[in-house]
C-alpha positions as CSV (number, residue, x, y, z in Angstrom):
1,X,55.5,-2.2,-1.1
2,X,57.6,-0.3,1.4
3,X,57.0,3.4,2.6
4,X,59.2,6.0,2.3
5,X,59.3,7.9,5.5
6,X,61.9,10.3,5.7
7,X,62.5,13.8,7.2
8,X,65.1,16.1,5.9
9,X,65.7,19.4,8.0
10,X,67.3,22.2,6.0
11,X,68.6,24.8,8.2
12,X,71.3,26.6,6.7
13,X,71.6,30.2,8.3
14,X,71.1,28.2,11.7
15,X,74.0,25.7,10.4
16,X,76.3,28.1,9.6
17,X,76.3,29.6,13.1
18,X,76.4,26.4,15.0
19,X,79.0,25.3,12.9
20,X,81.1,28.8,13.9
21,X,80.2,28.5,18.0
22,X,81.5,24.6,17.9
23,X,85.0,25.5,16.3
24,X,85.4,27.3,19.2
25,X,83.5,25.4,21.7
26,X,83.1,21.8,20.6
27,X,79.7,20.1,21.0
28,X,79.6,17.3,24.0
29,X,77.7,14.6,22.9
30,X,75.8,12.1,25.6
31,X,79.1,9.8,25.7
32,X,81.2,12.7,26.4
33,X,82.7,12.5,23.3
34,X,83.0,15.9,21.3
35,X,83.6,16.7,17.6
36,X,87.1,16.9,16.3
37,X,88.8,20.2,15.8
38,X,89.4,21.0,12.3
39,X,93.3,19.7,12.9
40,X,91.5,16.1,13.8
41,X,89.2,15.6,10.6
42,X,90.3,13.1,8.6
43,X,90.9,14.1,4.9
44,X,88.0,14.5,2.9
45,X,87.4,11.9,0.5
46,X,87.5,13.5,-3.7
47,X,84.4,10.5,-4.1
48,X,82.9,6.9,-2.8
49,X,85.3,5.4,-4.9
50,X,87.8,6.2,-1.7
51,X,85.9,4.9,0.5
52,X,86.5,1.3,2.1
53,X,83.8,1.7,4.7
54,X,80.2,3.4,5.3
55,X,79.1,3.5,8.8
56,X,75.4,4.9,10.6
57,X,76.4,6.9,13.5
58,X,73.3,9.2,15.2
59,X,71.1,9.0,18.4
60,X,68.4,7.6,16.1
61,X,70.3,4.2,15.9
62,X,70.5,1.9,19.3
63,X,74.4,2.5,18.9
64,X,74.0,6.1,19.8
65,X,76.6,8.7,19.4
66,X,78.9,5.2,20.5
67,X,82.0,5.4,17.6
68,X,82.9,1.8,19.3
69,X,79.6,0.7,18.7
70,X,78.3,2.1,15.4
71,X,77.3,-0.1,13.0
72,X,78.9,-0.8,9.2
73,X,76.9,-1.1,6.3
74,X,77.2,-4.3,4.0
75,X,78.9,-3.2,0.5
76,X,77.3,-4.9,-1.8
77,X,79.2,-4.5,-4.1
78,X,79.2,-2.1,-7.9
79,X,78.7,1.0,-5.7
80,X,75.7,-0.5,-3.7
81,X,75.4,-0.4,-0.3
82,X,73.1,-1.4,2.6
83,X,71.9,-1.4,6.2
84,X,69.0,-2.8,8.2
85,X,68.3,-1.8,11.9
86,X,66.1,0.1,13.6
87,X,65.5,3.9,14.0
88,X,63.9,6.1,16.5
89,X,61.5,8.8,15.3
90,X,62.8,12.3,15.5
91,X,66.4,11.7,16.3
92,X,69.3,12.8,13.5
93,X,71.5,10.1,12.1
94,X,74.8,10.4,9.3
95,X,76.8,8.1,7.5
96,X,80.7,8.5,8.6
97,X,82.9,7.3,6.4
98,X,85.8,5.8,8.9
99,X,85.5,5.3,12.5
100,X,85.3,9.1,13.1
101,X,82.6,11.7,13.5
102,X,83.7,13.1,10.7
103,X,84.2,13.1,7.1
104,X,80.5,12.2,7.5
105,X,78.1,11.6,4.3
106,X,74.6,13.8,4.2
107,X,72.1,14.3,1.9
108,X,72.4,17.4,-0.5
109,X,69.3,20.1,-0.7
110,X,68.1,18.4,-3.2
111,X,66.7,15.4,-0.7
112,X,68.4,12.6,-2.4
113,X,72.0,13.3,-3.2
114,X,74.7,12.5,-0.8
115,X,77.6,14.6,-0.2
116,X,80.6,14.5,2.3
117,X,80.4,17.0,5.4
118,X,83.0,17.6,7.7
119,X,81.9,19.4,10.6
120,X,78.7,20.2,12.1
121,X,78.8,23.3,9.9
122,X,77.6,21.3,6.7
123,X,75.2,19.3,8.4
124,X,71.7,18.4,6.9
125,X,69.8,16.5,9.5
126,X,68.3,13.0,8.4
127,X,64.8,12.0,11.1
128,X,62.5,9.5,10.5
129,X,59.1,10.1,11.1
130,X,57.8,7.0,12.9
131,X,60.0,4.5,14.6
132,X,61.0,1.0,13.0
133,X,63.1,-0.9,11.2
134,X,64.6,0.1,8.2
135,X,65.8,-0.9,5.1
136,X,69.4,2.3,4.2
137,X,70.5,2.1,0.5
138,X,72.9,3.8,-0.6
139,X,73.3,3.7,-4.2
140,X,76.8,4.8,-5.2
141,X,77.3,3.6,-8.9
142,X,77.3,7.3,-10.1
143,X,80.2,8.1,-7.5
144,X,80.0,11.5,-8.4
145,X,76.5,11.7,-7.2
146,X,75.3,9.0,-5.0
147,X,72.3,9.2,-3.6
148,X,70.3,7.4,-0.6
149,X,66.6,5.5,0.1
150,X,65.3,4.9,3.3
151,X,62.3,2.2,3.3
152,X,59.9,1.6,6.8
153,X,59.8,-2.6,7.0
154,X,58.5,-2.6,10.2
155,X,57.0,-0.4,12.7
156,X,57.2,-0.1,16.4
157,X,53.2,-0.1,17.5
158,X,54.0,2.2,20.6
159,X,54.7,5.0,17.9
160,X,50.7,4.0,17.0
161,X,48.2,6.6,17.5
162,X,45.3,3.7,16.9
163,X,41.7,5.5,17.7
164,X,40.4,4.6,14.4
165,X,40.1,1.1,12.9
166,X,38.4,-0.1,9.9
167,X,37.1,-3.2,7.9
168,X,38.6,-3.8,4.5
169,X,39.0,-6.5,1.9
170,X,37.2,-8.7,-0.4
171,X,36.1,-11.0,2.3
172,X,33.6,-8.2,3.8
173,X,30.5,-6.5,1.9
174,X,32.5,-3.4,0.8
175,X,35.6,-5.3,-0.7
176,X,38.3,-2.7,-1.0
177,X,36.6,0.4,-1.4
178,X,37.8,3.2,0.8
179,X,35.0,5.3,1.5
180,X,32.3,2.5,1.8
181,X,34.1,0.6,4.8
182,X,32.8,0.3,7.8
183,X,34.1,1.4,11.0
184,X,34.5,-0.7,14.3
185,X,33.2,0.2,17.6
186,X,35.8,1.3,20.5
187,X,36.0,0.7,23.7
188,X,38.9,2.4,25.2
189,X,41.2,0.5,22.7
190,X,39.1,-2.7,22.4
191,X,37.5,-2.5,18.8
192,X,34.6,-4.9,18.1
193,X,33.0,-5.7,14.5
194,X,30.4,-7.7,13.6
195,X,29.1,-8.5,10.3
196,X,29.6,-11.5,7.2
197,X,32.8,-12.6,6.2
198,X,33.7,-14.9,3.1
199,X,36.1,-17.8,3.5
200,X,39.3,-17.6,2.4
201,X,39.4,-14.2,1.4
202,X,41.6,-11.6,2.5
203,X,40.9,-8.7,5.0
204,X,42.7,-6.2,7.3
205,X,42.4,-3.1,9.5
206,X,43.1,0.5,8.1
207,X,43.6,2.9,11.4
208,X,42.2,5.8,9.0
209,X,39.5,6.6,6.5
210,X,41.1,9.1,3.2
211,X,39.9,7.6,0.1
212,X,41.3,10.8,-1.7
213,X,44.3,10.7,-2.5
214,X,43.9,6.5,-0.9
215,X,45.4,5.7,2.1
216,X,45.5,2.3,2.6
217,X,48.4,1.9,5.0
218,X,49.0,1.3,8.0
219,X,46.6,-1.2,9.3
220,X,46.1,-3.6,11.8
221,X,46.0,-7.6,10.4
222,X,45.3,-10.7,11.9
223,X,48.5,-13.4,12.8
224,X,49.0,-16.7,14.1
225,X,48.3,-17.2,17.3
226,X,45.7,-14.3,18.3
227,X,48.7,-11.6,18.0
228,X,47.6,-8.8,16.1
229,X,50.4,-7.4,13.4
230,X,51.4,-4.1,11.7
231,X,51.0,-3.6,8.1
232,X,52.6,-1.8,6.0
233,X,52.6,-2.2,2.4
234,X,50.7,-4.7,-0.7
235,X,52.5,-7.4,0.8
236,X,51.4,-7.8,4.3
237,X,47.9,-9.4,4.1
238,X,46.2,-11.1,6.7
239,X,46.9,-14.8,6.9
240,X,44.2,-15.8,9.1
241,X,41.4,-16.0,6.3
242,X,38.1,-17.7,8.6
243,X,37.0,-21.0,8.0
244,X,33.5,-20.5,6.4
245,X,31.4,-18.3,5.3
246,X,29.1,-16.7,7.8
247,X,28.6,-13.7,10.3
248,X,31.4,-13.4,12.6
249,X,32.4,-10.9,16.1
250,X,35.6,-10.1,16.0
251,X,37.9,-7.9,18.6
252,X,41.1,-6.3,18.7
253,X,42.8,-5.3,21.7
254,X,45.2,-2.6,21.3
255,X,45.2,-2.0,24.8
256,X,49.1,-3.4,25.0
257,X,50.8,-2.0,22.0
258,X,53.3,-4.3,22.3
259,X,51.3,-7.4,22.4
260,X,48.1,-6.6,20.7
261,X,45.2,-9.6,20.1
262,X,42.4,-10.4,18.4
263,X,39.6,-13.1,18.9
264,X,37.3,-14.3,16.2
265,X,33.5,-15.5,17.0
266,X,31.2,-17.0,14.2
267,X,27.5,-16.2,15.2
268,X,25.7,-17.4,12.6
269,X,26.5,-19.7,9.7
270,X,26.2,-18.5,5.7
271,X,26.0,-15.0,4.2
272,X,22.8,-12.5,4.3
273,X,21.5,-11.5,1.0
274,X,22.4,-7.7,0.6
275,X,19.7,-5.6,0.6
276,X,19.9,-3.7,-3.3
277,X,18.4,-0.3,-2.3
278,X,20.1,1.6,-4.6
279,X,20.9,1.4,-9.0
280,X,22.8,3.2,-11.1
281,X,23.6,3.3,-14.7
282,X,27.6,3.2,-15.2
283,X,29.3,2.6,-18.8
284,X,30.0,4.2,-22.1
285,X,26.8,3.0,-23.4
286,X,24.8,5.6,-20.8
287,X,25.1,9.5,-20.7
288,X,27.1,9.7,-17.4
289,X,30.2,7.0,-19.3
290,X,32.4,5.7,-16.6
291,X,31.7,8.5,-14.3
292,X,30.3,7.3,-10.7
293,X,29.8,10.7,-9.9
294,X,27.8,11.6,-13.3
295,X,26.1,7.9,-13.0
296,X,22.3,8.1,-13.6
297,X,20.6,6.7,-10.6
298,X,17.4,4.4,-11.2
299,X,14.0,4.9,-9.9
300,X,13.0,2.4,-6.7
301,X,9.9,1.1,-6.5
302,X,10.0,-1.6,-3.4
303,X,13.2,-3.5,-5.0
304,X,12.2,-2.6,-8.9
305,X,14.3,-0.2,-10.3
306,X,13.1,1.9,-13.3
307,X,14.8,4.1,-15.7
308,X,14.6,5.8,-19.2
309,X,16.9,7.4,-21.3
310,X,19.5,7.4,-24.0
311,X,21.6,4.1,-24.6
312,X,24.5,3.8,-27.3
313,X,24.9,0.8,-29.3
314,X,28.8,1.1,-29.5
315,X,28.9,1.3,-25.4
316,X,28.3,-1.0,-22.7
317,X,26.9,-0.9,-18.9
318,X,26.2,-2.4,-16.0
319,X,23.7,-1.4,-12.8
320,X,25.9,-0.1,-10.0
321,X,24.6,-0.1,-6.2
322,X,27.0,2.5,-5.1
323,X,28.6,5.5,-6.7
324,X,31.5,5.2,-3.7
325,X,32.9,2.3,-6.1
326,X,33.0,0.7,-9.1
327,X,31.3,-2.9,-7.5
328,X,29.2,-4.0,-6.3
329,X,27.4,-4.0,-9.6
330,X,24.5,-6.3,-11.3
331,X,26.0,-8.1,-14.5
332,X,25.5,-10.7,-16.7
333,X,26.9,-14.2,-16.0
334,X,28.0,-15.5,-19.0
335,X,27.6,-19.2,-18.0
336,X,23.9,-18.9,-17.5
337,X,23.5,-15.6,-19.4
338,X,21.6,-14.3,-16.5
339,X,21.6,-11.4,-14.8
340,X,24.1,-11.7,-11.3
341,X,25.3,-9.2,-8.4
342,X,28.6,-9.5,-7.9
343,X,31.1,-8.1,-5.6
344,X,34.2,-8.1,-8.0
345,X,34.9,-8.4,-11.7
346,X,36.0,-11.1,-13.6
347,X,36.1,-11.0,-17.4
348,X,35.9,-14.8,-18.1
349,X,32.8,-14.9,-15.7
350,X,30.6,-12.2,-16.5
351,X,30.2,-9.3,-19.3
352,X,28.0,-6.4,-19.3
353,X,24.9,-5.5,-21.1
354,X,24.7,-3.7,-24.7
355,X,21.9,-2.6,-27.0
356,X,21.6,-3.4,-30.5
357,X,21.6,0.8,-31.6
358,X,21.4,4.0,-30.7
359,X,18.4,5.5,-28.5
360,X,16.1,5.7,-26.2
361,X,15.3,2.9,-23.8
362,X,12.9,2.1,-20.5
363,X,15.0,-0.4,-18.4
364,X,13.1,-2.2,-15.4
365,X,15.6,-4.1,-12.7
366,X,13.6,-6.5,-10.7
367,X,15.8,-7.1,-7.8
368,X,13.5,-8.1,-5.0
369,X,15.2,-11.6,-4.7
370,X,18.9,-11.5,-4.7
371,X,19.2,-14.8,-6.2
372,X,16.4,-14.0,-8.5
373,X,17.4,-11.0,-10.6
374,X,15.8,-10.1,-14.1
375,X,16.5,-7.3,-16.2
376,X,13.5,-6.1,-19.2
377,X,15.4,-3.6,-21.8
378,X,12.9,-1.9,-24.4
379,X,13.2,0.2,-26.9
380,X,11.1,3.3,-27.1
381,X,12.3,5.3,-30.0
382,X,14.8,6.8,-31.7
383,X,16.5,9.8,-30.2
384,X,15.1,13.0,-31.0
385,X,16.7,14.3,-34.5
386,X,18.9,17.3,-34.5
387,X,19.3,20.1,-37.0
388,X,23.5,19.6,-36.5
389,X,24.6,16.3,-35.2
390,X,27.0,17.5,-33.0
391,X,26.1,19.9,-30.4
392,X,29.4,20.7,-28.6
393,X,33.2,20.1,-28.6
394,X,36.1,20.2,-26.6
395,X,39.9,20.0,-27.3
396,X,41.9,17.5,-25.7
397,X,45.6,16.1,-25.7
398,X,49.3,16.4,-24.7
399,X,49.3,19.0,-27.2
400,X,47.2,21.5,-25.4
401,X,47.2,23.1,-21.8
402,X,44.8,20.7,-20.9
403,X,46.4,17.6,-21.5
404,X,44.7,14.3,-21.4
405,X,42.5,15.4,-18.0
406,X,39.0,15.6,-19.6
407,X,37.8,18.3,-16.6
408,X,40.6,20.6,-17.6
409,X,39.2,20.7,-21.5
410,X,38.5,23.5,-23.2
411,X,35.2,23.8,-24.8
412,X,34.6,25.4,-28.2
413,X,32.0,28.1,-28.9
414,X,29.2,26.6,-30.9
415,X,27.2,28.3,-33.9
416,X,25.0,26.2,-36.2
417,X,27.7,22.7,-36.4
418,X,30.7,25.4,-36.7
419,X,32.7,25.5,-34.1
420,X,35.7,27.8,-33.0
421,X,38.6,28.0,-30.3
422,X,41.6,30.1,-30.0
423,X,44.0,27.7,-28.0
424,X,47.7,27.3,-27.3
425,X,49.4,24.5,-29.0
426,X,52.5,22.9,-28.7
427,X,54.2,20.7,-31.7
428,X,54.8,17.8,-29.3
429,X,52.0,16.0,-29.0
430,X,48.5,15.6,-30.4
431,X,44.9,16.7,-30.0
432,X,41.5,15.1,-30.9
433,X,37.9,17.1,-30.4
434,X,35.5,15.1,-27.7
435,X,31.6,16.1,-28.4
436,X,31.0,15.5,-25.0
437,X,32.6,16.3,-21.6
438,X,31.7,14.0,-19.7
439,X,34.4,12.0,-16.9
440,X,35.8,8.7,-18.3
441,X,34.4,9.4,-21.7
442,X,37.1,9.5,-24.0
443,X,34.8,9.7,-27.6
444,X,33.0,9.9,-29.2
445,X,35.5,12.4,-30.8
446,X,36.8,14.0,-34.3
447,X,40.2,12.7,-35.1
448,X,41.7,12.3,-38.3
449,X,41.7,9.1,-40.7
450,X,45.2,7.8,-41.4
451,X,44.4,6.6,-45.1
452,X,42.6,10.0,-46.2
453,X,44.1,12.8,-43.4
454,X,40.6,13.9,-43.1
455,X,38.5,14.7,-40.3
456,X,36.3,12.1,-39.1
457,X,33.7,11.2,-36.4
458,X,35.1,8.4,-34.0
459,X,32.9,6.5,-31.8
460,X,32.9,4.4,-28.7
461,X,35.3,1.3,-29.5
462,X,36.0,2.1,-32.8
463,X,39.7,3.9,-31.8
464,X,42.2,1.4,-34.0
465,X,45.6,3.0,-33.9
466,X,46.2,1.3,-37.6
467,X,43.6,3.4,-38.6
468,X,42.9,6.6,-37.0
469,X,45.9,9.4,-35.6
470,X,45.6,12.8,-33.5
471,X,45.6,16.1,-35.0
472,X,49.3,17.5,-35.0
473,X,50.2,21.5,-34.6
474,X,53.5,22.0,-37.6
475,X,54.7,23.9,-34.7
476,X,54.4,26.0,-30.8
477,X,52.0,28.6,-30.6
478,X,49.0,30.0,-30.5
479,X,46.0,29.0,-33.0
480,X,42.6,29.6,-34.2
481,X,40.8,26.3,-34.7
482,X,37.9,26.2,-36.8
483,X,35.7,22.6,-36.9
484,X,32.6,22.4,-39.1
485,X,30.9,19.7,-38.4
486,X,27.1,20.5,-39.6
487,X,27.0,16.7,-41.1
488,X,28.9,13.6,-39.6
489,X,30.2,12.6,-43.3
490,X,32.0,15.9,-43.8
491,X,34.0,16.9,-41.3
492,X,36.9,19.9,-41.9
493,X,39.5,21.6,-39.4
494,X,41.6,24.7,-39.9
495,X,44.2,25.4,-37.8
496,X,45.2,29.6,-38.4
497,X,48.2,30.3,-36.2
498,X,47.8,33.3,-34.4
C-alpha cells in the first residue's frame, strides 16, 4: 500500500499578477535561465495525443530548474505514463511537454486533472509533503482529461520527526490494536523496550499513537544487518521475526537518521502468563451486541469473574479482556472443547459460546490459572414477561436520512406496542425497524416476509435474503409510519405520505 502525499497550492488572484509582472520582467531561475516570452512558447498542444514526450522539470527533482538535465518519463504505452525519482518536500515541480519551460502540464482545480499551461500565469503549484522517492503516473487514456497520481515508496528518514515510537504486531501482547500498544522509553533518540515476543511473528514501530481514524504508518521496522528501515505501507513488515519465544530488550538508535540500528537482547526464555484482570461480555447473544464500548464488564473476585443477565439463544459471545479491541478474548477450543485465551481469531480453531434459549443467566469465569480456564453457565429464569413484546423501535436503511449508521437512527415514539414516526424517505433504497439501538446490532428487527409481504419479527441469524426483503417507499417524500406491534405474530406497517 502506498501513500498519497501530495500538496496542491491554488493561488489564483496571486497567479494572475505574477503571471502579468513576468511578461514584462521574466523570472530568473537559479541556473540563470528565465521563462520564454510569449513569442518563445512553443505551440500549445489541442491534447496528449500530440505529445511525443513528458518530462518533470522543478527544484523538487535533483535535476533542478536544469532543461539539459530534466528527466523523461517512460510512455508506457495506451496513454500511460510513468516516472520514479526522488522529490524534495516543499519545492514545486511540472511536467513540460518538450525540452522547454513551457507548454508545461499542471493539475486542474479539481486536484487530479491535468491541463497544459503556458506561462507562469496558469501555474498550479505541485509540493510534496515529505521527501522521498516517488512513484508519477500519468494516466492519459482519456486524452481529453488525463489526470495524475503521485505514490510515496520510500522516505528520506532526515525528513523524520521520530520522538514517539511504539510496539505493534502479533508477536507482542497487544497484537495490532492501536490504542493498547505500548510505548518505548527515550533516551535522547535511543528507544528501549522490553517485554515477550513470539517467534516468528511479525512486529514493527509506529512513530505515533491515533487509533481514530488508525494511523498505522509510518514506522520504524527491523532489517538485515542491525539497520533499522522506514515503513510505509501493508507491505513493508519486519523481516527479522526473533528466534524463540521469550522476553527480549530491544533498542533503536535513531540518533543518525541516515544509518539508524537496532540490537535485540533475549533475557529470559518462554512467554509470562498474562495476568486476566479484566472480562467483558461481547456478542449478539448479550445486551451490549458487538459493541466494545456497550460491552458488560464482569464482576472480579481475585481472578473469578461473575456476571448475570440476559443471554439470547439466537446470539453468540465470547469474554473480552479489553474494550480497546476485539482480542484478546476467552473462547472455546474446538479441538478440546475447552475454554482458551487467545490473542487472535481463527474460525477452524475456536468458536464462541451460545445458550440453548432466551433469558436470564449467572455466568462464573474462573481464570486464576491461564492454562486452567473453566467457564459454569446457569440458567436462572426466564426473562421477565412484558405486557407488549417490543418496547422500542428505530428506522434504519439507505432509504432514510440515517442510512445504515445505527447511532444516526431515528427512534419511534412508543404507546402501548404502537409505534409512530414521521420520517423522510426516499424511493431508492430500503428500510427495516431495529427494536434495539444498540452499536453492532443489526436485529432483531421488523422486516417484511417475501412469500406473504407481511410484517414480521426477524431475529439474530435468521436474515436469509431468499426469504426476507426491506420495506420499500412507492416513492420521495415525507411519511407517517405507523408499526403495531402489540403481539410478535401480527405485525402491520402503514406508510401515509405526508
Amino acid at each position: 500500500m502506498k501513500r498519497l502525499i501530495i500538496s496542491l497550492m491554488l493561488a489564483a488572484a496571486t497567479a494572475f499578477a505574477i503571471g502579468a509582472c513576468k511578461a514584462k520582467d521574466p523570472e530568473t531561475k537559479p541556473d540563470g535561465s528565465s521563462d520564454p516570452t510569449p513569442g518563445q512558447q512553443d505551440k500549445i498542444p489541442e491534447s496528449l495525443s500530440d505529445v511525443a514526450t513528458i518530462y518533470i522539470f522543478g527544484s523538487a527533482t535533483q535535476a533542478g530548474w536544469d532543461l539539459d538535465k530534466m528527466e523523461a518519463f517512460t510512455d508506457n504505452g495506451g496513454g500511460m505514463w510513468s516516472w520514479t525519482g526522488y522529490l524534495a518536500a516543499g519545492a514545486p515541480f511540472r511536467f513540460p511537454v518538450a525540452k522547454a519551460e513551457w507548454p508545461s502540464l499542471m493539475v486542474d482545480e479539481d486536484g487530479e486533472t491535468l491541463v497544459f499551461g503556458k506561462s507562469e500565469a496558469d501555474l498550479v503549484v505541485y509540493t510534496v509533503d515529505v521527501s522521498g522517492t516517488y512513484d508519477i503516473v500519468i494516466d492519459a487514456r482519456d486524452i481529453v482529461h488525463p489526470s495524475v497520481s503521485v505514490d510515496l515508496v520510500a522516505i528520506d528518514p532526515n525528513e523524520l520527526e521520530i520522538n514517539e515510537l511504539y510496539m505493534l504486531g502479533e508477536a507482542c501482547p497487544t497484537g495490532w490494536a492501536l490504542a493498547m500498544m505500548e510505548a518505548f522509553t527515550n533516551n535522547d533518540g535511543v528507544f528501549t523496550w522490553e517485554g515477550p515476543l513470539q517467534a516468528g511473528k511479525r512486529f514493527r514501530f509506529p512513530l505515533q499513537k491515533i487509533p481514530d481514524p488508525p494511523q498505522w504508518w509510518p514506522c520504524l521496522m527491523l532489517g538485515e544487518n542491525g539497520k533499522v528501515l522506514v515503513g510505509l505501507g501493508d507491505d513493508d513488515e519486519s523481516n527479522v521475526p526473533v528466534a524463540e519465544d521469550g522476553v527480549y530488550l530491544l533498542t533503536i538508535d535513531t540518533r543518525d537518521r541516515s544509518n539508524m540500528t537496532w540490537t535485540i537482547e533475549l533475557k529470559s526464555a518462554g512467554l509470562p502468563d498474562p495476568e486476566i484482570t479484566e472480562l467483558f461480555l461481547l456478542g449478539d447473544a448479550t445486551p451490549g451486541g458487538w459493541s466494545l464500548e456497550a460491552a458488560p464488564a464482569m464482576e472480579n473476585n481475585d481472578g473469578i469473574f461473575t456476571w448475570e443477565g440476559k443471554l439470547r439463544a439466537s446470539g453468540q459471545f465470547r469474554f473480552n479482556a479489553t474494550t480497546l479491541n476485539w482480542f484478546p478474548a476467552i473462547v472455546i477450543d474446538i479441538a478440546s472443547g475447552k475454554p482458551v485465551y487467545v490473542k487472535d481469531w481463527d474460525e477452524n480453531l475456536y468458536t464462541m459460546f451460545t445458550v440453548d434459549k432466551d433469558g436470564i443467566y449467572s455466568i462464573e469465569v474462573n481464570a486464576k490459572k491461564f492454562d486452567n480456564i473453566s467457564v459454569k453457565i446457569d440458567y436462572v429464569g426466564d426473562v421477565p414477561a412484558t405486557e407488549y413484546p417490543i418496547e422500542e423501535l428505530y428506522l434504519l436503511g439507505d432509504a432514510t436520512d440515517a442510512g445504515w449508521d445505527i447511532d444516526k437512527m431515528p427512534a419511534f415514539a412508543a404507546d402501548k406496542g404502537v409505534f409512530t414516526l414521521t420520517a423522510d424517505l426516499k424511493a431508492t433504497g430500503g428500510f427495516r425497524f431495529l427494536t434495539q439501538k444498540v452499536g453492532g446490532m443489526w436485529f432483531p428487527a421488523i422486516a417484511k416476509e417475501k412469500a406473504t409481504g407481511k410484517a414480521v419479527y426477524v431475529d439474530n441469524g435468521q436474515w436469509d435474503d431468499a426469504v426476507y426483503e426491506h420495506f420499500t417507499a412507492p416513492s420521495d417524500g415525507t411519511y407517517e409510519i405507523v408499526v403495531t406491534a402489540k403481539k410478535l405474530d401480527d405485525i402491520t406497517v402503514t406508510l401515509t405520505k405526508k
